[in-house]
VMD Tcl script that draws the C-alpha trace (Angstrom):
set ca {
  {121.51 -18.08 81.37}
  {121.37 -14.81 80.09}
  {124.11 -14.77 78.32}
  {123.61 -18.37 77.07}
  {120.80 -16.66 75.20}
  {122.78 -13.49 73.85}
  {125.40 -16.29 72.40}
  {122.50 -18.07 70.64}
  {120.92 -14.70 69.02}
  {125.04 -13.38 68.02}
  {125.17 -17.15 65.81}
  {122.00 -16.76 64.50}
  {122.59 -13.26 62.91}
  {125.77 -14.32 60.80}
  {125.71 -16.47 58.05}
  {123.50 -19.91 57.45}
  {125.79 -22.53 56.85}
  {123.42 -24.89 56.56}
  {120.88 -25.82 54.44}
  {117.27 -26.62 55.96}
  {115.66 -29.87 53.95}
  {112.51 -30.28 55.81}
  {110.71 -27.44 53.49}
  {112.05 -29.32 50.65}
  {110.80 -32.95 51.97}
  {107.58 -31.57 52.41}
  {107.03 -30.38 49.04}
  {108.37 -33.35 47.78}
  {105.73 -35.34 49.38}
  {102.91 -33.04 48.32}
  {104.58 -33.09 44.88}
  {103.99 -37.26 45.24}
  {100.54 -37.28 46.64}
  {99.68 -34.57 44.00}
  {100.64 -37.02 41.55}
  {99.21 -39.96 42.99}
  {96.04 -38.86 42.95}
  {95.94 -37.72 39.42}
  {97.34 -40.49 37.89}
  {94.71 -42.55 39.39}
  {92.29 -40.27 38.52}
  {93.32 -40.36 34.76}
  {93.40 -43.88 34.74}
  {90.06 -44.75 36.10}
  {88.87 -42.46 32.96}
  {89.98 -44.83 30.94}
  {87.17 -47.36 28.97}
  {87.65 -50.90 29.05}
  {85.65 -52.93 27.36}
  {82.76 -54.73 28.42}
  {83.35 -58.68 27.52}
  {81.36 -61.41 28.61}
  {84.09 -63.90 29.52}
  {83.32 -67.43 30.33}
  {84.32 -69.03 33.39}
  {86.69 -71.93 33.37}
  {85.15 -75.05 35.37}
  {88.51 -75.99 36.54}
  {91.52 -73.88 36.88}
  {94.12 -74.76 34.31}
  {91.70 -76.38 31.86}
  {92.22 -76.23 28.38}
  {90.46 -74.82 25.43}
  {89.66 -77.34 22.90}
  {89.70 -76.14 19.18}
  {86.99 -74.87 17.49}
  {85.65 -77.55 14.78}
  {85.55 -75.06 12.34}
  {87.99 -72.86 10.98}
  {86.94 -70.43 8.04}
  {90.40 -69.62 5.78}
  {90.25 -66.32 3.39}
  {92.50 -65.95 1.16}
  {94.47 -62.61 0.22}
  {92.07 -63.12 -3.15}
  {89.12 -63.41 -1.00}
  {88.54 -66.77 -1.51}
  {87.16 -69.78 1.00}
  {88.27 -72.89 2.61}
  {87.47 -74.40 5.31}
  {89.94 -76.62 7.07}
  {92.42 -76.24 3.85}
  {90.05 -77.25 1.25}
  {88.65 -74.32 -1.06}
  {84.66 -74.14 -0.45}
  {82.32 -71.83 -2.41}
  {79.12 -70.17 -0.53}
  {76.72 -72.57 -1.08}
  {79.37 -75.26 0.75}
  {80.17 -72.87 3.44}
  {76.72 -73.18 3.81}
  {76.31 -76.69 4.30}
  {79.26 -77.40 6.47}
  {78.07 -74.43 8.70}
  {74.32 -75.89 9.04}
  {75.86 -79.61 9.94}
  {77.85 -78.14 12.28}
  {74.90 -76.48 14.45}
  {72.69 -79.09 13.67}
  {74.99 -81.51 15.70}
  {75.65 -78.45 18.31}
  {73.66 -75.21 18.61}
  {76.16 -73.36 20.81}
  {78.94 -74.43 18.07}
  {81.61 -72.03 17.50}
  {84.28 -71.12 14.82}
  {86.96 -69.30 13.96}
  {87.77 -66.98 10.90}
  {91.71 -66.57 9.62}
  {91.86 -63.97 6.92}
  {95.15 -63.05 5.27}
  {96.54 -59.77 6.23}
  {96.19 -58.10 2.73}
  {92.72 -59.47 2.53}
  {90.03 -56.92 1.88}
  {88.00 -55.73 5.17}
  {84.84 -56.29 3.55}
  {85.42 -59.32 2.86}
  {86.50 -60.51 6.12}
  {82.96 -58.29 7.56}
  {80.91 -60.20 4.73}
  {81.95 -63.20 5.88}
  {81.37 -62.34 9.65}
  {77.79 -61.46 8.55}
  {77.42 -64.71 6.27}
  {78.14 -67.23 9.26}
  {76.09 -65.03 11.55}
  {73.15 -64.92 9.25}
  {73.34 -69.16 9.36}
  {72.80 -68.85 13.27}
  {76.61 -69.36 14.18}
  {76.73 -66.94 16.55}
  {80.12 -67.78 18.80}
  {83.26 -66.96 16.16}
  {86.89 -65.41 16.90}
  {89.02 -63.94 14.36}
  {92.05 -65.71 13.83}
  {95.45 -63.42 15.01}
  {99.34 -64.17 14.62}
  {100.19 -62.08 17.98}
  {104.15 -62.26 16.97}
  {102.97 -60.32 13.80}
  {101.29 -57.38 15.91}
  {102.52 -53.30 15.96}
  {101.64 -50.94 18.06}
  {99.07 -48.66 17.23}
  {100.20 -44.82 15.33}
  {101.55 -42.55 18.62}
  {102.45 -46.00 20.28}
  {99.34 -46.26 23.06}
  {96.74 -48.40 22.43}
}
mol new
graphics top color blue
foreach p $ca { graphics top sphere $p radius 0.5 }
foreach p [lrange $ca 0 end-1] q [lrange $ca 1 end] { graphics top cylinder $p $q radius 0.2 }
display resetview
């Protein structure tokens, strides 16, 4: 047994011919749970935003269109449903339409060169009329990604 042991202790003082991965597995798997844990930190940084959504009644139902649709044009100027309007008929066609439902909702297309202002102006107008429920209009094939590509 003895000299089992001086064999053992002559092979271990020459050269290493192999190599020894369990040092290297186990800083590979602090490496990944270093990782994990700050990636999830980072992300739960992030800010979503708060929405109100609505519930749907039943799954799969479908969202009937809004009975108004405000147009501006790259001029700035109104229609409704195609047909040009001026305030004071924006007006009107706004106060019918919550007069026959108070929770009434529209939606507000703007061309892409129109002014900001006048797309906010208009937000404000139909707000000011009580039409408080309004979406803004988006062609989501048109969309880039923001400068530095993250949103």
């Amino acid at each position: 047994m003895a000299t089992a042991g001086l064999g053992a202790k002559k092979r271990r003082i020459g050269m290493i011919t192999e190599i020894n991965v369990t040092p290297l597995v186990d800083i590979m798997l602090v490496l990944l749970i270093i990782f994990m844990l700050t990636t999830d930190i980072v992300s739960s940084r992030r800010k979503a935003l708060e929405l109100d959504l609505p519930a749907a009644a039943i799954e799969g139902a479908t969202v009937q269109a809004p009975p108004l649709v405000v147009q501006i044009a790259r001029d700035g100027a109104l229609a409704i449903d195609g047909a040009p309007v001026d305030e004071a008929a924006l007006t009107t066609r706004v106060e019918a339409l919550l007069a026959r439902d108070p929770k009434a909702r529209a939606v507000i297309a703007a061309d892409r060169d129109t002014a900001h202002g006048r797309v906010v102006w208009v937000m404000s107008f139909v707000k000011r009329l009580g039409l408080e429920a309004f979406a803004i209009e988006i062609d989501p094939k048109t969309l880039l990604p923001p400068p530095g590509g993250r949103p």
